[in-house]
C-alpha positions as CSV (number, residue, x, y, z in Angstrom):
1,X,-75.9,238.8,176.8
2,X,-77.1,235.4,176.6
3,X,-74.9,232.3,175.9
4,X,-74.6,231.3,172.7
5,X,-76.7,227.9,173.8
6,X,-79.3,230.4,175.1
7,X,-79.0,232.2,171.9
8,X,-80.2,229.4,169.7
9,X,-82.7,228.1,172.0
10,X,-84.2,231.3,171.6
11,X,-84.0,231.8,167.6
12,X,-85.1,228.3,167.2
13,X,-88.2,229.1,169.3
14,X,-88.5,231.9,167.0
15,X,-88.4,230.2,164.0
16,X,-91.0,227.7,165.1
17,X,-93.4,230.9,166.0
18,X,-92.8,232.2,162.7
19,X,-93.9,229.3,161.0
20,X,-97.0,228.6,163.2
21,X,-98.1,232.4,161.9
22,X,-97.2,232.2,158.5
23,X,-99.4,229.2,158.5
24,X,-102.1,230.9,160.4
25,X,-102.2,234.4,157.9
26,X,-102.2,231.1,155.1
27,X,-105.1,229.3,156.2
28,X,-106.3,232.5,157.0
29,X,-107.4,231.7,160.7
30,X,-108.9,234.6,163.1
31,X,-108.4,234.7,166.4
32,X,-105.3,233.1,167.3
33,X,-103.3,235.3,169.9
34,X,-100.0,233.5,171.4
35,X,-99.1,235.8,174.0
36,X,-96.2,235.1,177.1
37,X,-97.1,237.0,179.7
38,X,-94.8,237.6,182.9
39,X,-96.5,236.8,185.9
40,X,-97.4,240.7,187.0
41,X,-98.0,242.1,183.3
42,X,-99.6,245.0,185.0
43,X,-96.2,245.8,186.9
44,X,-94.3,246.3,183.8
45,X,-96.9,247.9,181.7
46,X,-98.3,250.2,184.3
47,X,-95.0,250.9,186.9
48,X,-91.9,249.9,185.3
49,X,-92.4,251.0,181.6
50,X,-93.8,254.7,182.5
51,X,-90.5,255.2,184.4
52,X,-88.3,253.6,181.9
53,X,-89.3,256.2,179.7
54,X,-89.3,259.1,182.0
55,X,-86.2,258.3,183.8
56,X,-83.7,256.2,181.6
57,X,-83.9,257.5,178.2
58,X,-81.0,259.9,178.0
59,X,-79.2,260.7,175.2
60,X,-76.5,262.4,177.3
61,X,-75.3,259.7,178.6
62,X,-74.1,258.0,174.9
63,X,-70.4,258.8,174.8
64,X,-68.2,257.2,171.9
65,X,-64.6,256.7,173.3
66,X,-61.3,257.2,170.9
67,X,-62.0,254.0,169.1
68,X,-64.5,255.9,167.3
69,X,-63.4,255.8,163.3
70,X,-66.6,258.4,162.3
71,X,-67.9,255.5,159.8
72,X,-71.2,256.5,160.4
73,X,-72.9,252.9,161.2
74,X,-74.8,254.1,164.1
75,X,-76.4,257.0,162.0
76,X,-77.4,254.8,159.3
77,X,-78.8,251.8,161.8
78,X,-80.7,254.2,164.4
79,X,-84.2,254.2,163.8
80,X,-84.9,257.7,164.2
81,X,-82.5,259.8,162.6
82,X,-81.2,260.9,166.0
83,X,-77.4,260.4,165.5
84,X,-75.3,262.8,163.6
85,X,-71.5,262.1,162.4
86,X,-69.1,264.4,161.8
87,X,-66.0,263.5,163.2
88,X,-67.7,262.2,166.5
89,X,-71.2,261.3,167.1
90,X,-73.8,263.6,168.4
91,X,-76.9,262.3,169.8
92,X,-80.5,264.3,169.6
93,X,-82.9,263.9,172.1
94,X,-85.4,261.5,170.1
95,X,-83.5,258.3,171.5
96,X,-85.3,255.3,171.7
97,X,-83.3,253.2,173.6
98,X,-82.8,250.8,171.2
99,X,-79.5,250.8,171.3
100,X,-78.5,249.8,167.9
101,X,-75.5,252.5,168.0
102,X,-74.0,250.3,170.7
103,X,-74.5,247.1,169.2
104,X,-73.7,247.3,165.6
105,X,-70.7,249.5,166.2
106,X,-67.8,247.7,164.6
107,X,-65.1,249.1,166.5
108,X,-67.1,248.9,169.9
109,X,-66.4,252.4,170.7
110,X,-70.4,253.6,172.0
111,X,-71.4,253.2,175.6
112,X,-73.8,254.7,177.8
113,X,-72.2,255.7,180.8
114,X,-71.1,253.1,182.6
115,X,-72.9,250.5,182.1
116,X,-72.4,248.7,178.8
117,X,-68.9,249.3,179.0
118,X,-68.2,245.3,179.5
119,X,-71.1,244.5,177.9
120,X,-71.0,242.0,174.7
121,X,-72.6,243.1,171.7
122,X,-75.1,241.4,169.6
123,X,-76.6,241.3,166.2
124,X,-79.1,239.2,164.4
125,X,-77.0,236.5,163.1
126,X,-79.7,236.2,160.3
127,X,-79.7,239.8,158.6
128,X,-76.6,241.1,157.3
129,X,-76.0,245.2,158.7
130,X,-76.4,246.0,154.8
131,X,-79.7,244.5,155.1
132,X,-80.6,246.0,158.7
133,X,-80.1,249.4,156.7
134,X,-81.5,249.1,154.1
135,X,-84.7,248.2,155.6
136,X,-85.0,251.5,157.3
């Protein structure tokens, strides 16, 4: 998690990209690509990434502890209709791992193994959760 400093830095940057391309898709201008690119690009796109995806997306390692109050947030903020509530969660195997379960949980009770455990949460302080859902 970021500091809150960090935090702001970051979604003022982001506001100030967003306006650049709402300007550009106004004046209608081609060609304008504003990429950040890590140094090794190729590392993460071609290594790292392939064995992300092999190797840490595991549903079996959600767990929701006895906090859990079965309100059903993660199923209604996961992206791909992988959770299931009944009086616990169940995870399917489509997970992303985008971790929305985690982070919008308002009880904190989701972790994956062990290591979000001490991990602080975060949510877009500019959409409400009844708007994050109602997107989907």
């Amino acid at each position: 998690m970021d500091s809150k400093e960090v935090e702001q830095h970051k979604l003022s940057a982001a506001e100030e990209t967003l306006k650049q391309i709402n300007h550009d898709i106004e004046q209608r201008i081609i060609g304008e690509l504003r990429i950040d690119k890590c140094m090794f690009p190729w590392l993460l796109t071609g290594i790292i990434n392939p064995i992300f995806t092999k190797k840490a997306i595991d549903p079996v390692k959600f767990q929701a502890d006895d906090s859990c109050i079965g309100c059903g947030t993660c199923e209604q903020v996961f992206n791909c209709n992988n959770i299931q509530v009944s009086e616990k969660p169940q995870w399917g195997q489509n997970c992303t791992q985008c971790l929305a379960c985690i982070h919008y949980c308002p009880v904190k009770a989701y972790q994956y193994g062990q290591k979000t455990e001490n991990k602080g949460r975060y949510t877009n302080p500019h959409i409400t959760i009844a708007e994050f859902i109602n997107e989907r």
